[in-house]
C-alpha positions in Angstrom: 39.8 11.3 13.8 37.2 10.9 16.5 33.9 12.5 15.8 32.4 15.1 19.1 29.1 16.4 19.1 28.5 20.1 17.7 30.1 22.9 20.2 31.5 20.4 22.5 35.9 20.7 22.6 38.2 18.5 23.9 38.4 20.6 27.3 34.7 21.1 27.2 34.2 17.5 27.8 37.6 17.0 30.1 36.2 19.4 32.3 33.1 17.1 32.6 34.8 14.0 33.4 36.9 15.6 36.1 33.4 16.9 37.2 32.1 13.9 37.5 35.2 12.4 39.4 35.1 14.9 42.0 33.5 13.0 45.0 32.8 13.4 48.7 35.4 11.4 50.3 32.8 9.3 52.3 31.7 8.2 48.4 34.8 7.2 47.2 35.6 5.4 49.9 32.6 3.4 49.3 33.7 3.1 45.5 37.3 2.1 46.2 35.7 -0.8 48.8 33.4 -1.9 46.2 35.9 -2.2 44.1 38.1 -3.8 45.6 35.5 -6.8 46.7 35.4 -7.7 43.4 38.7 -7.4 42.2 39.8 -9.8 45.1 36.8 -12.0 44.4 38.1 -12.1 41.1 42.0 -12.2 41.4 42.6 -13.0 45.0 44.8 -11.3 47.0 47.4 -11.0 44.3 45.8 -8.8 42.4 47.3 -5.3 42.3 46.2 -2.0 43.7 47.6 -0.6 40.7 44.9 -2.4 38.6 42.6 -1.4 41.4 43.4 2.1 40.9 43.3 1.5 36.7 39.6 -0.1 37.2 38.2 2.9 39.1 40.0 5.6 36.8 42.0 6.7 39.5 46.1 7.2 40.4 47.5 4.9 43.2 48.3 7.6 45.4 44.8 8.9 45.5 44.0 5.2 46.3 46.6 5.2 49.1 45.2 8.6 50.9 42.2 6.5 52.2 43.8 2.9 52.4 47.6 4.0 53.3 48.7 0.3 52.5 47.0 -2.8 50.9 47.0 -4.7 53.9 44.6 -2.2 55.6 42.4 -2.3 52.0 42.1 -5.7 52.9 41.0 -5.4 56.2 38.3 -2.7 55.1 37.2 -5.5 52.6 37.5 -8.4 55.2 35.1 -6.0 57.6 32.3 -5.1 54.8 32.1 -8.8 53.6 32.1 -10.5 56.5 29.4 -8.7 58.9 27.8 -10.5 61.2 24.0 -10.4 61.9 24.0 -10.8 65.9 20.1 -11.6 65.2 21.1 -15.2 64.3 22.0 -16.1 67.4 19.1 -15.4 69.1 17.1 -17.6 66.5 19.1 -20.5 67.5 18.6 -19.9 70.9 14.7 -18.6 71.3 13.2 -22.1 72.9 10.1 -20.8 72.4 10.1 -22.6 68.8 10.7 -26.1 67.7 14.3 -27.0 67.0 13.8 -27.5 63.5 12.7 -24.5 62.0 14.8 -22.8 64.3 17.6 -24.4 62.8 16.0 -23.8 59.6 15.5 -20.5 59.7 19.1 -19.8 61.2 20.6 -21.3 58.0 18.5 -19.6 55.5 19.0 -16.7 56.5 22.8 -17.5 57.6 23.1 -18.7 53.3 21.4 -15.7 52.1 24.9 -14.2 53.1 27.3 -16.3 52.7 26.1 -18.3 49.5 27.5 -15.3 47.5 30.0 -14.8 45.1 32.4 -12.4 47.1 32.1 -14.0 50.2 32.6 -17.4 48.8 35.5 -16.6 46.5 37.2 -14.2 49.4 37.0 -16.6 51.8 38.6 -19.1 50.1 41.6 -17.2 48.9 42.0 -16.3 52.2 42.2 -19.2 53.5 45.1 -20.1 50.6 47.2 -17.4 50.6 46.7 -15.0 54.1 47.2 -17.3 57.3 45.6 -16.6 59.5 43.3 -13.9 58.0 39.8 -16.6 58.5 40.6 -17.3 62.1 38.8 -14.7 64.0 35.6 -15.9 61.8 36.0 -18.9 62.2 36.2 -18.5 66.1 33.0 -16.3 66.3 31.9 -19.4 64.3 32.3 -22.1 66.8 31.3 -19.9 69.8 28.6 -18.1 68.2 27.0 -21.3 66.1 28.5 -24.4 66.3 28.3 -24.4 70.5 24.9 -23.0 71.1 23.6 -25.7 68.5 25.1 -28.6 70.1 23.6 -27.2 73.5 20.0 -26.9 71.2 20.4 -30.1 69.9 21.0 -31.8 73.6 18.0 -29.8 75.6 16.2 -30.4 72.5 16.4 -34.5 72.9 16.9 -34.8 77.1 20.5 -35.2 76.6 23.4 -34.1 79.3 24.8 -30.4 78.1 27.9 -30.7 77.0 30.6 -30.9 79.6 32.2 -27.3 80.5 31.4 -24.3 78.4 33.0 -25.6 75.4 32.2 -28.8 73.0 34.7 -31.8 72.3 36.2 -32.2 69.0 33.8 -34.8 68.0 30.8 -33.2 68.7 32.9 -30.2 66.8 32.6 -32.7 63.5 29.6 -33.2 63.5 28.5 -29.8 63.6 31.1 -28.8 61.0 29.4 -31.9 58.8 26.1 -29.2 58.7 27.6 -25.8 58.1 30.5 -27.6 55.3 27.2 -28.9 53.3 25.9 -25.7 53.2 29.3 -24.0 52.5 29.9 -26.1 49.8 27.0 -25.1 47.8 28.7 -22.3 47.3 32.2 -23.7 46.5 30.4 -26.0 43.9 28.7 -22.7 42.2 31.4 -20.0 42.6 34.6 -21.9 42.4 33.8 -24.8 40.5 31.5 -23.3 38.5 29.1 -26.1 38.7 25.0 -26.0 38.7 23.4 -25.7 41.7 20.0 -26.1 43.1 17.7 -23.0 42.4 15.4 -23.8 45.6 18.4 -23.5 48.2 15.9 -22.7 51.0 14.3 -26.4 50.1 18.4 -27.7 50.1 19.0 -26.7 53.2 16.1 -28.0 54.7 16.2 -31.0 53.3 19.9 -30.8 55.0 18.5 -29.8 58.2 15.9 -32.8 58.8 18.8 -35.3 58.0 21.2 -33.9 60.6 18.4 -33.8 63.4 17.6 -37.5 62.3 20.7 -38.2 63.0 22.7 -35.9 65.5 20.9 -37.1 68.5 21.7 -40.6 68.5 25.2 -39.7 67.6 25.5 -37.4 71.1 24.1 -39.7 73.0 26.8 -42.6 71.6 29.5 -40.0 72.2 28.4 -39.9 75.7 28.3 -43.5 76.2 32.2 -43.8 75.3 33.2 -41.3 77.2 31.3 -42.4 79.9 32.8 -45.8 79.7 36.0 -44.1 79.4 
């Protein structure tokens, strides 16, 4: 028989717990979202919102009165993960500093965010097992990052801007060859469960100065073809 502490009775203390249950609606909300980033992170999008509901101690239908399906869960979840700090853009593009620790602090600050277990682990069930989910990051992406650095990285050096507003698909390579290093710190730590550096800010740097050693010379052969072409 389970032992209770002197004057306390069974409805005594299930009084307390509902008590204790009894949140604002703007606070469970929170709770259920928190939740549910790290029950995807852990299960992926299989998981169940009936486990959901068993890990916070609540019934599904209470679950369903602020997310009325599990589709719209995971858009709440996909929306709190995956913010976007507009500030980044205007490091990458503030002339007024070198290109290099521009670029530096861009992706610091860009893998303080996204070198995380949720986002890591989200993204890449996502990317499994919900087409098409990852697309509209992915697009902010390349017209948010990948095209303003390609424009950096030619003003930078004296080279033409690229041709139109957009980039080609090679120059598109070679700036994905940047962002996938740094991504895959994170794939290596929080899907492969392998060691990673402790001194990411030195990693990425590191992985900075060898792009710009290279990028430049690579533009400027890109523009040769196609100017031969």
């Amino acid at each position: 028989m389970d032992e209770k502490e002197p004057g306390k009775s069974a409805d005594s203390e299930g009084l307390v717990k509902s008590t204790t249950r009894r949140l604002s609606p703007e606070v469970r909300e929170k709770q259920i979202v928190q939740k549910a980033i790290e029950h995807f992170a852990t299960c992926g999008f299989s998981g169940s919102t009936r486990e959901l509901a068993r890990q916070l101690d609540v019934t599904q239908p209470l679950l369903y009165r602020y997310f009325p399906s599990k589709e719209a869960l995971i858009d709440r979840v996909y929306e709190e993960v995956y913010q976007w700090d507009t500030e980044w853009e205007a490091i990458i593009k503030d002339r007024s500093e070198p290109l290099q620790p521009r670029l530096v602090r861009f992706y610091t600050s860009y893998a303080s965010v996204i070198l995380r277990r949720e986002w890591i682990r989200i993204f890449v069930f996502a990317g499994l097992t919900r087409e098409g989910i990852n697309d509209r990051y992915l697009a902010k992406l390349r017209e948010r990052v990948f095209i303003p650095v390609i424009a950096e990285i030619r003003h930078a050096h004296g080279l033409a801007p690229s041709s139109g507003e957009t980039i080609n698909e090679k120059e598109l390579e070679l700036i994905w060859s940047l962002h996938a290093s740094i991504f895959y710190i994170g794939v290596r730590k929080w899907i492969y469960d392998l060691p990673v550096t402790e001194d990411i800010d030195a990693q990425i740097e590191q992985m900075v100065d060898a792009f710009l050693n290279g990028s430049p010379h690579v533009l400027q052969q890109l523009d040769n073809d196609l100017g031969e072409n």
